[in-house]
N, C-alpha and C positions, 0 to 999 in steps of 0.2 A: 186471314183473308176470308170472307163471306161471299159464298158462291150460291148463285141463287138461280131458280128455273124460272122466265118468263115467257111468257109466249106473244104473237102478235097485240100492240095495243096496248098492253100490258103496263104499268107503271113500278116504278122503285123511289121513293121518300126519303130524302139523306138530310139528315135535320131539319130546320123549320124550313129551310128555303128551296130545296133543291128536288128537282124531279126529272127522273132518267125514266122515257119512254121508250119500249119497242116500235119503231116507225114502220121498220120495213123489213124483211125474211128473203134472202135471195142466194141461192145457192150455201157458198160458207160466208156468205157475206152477211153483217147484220147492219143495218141504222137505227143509230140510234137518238133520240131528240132530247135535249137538256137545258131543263128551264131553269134559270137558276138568277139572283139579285146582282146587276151590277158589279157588283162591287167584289162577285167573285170572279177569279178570272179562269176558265177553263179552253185548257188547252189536249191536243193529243200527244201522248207523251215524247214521238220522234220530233216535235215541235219545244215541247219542254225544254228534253234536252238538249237540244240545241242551243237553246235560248240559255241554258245553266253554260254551257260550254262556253260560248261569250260571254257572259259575266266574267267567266275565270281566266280569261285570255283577258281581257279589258283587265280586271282586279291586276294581275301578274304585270301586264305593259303601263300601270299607272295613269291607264284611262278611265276617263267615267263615261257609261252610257247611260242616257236618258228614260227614265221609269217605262213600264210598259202599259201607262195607261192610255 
């Protein structure tokens, strides 16, 4: 894992496409802004998994659910 110091405004570059902003600073709270192509899909990870979680209920009951595009 890469653990990094940024501060307000501040920017992080994650291969050619993708840019993680400091937006906002508020108590232990941070925002953060993520610009990144289409065709990546980002998500927060209590979101994630969830979303794996279903998969593997649907896989297991011999359902299919619909792409998450």
């Amino acid at each position: 894992m890469l653990i990094l110091t940024r501060r307000l405004n501040e920017k992080v570059v994650i291969g050619d496409g993708i840019v993680v902003s400091v937006v906002e600073i508020r108590g232990d709270q941070i925002k953060l802004g993520i610009e990144a192509p289409r065709s990546v899909k980002v998500f927060r990870q209590e979101v994630f998994e969830a979303i794996q979680e279903e998969n593997r209920q649907a896989a297991e009951s011999g359902m299919t659910l619909p792409p998450l595009d």
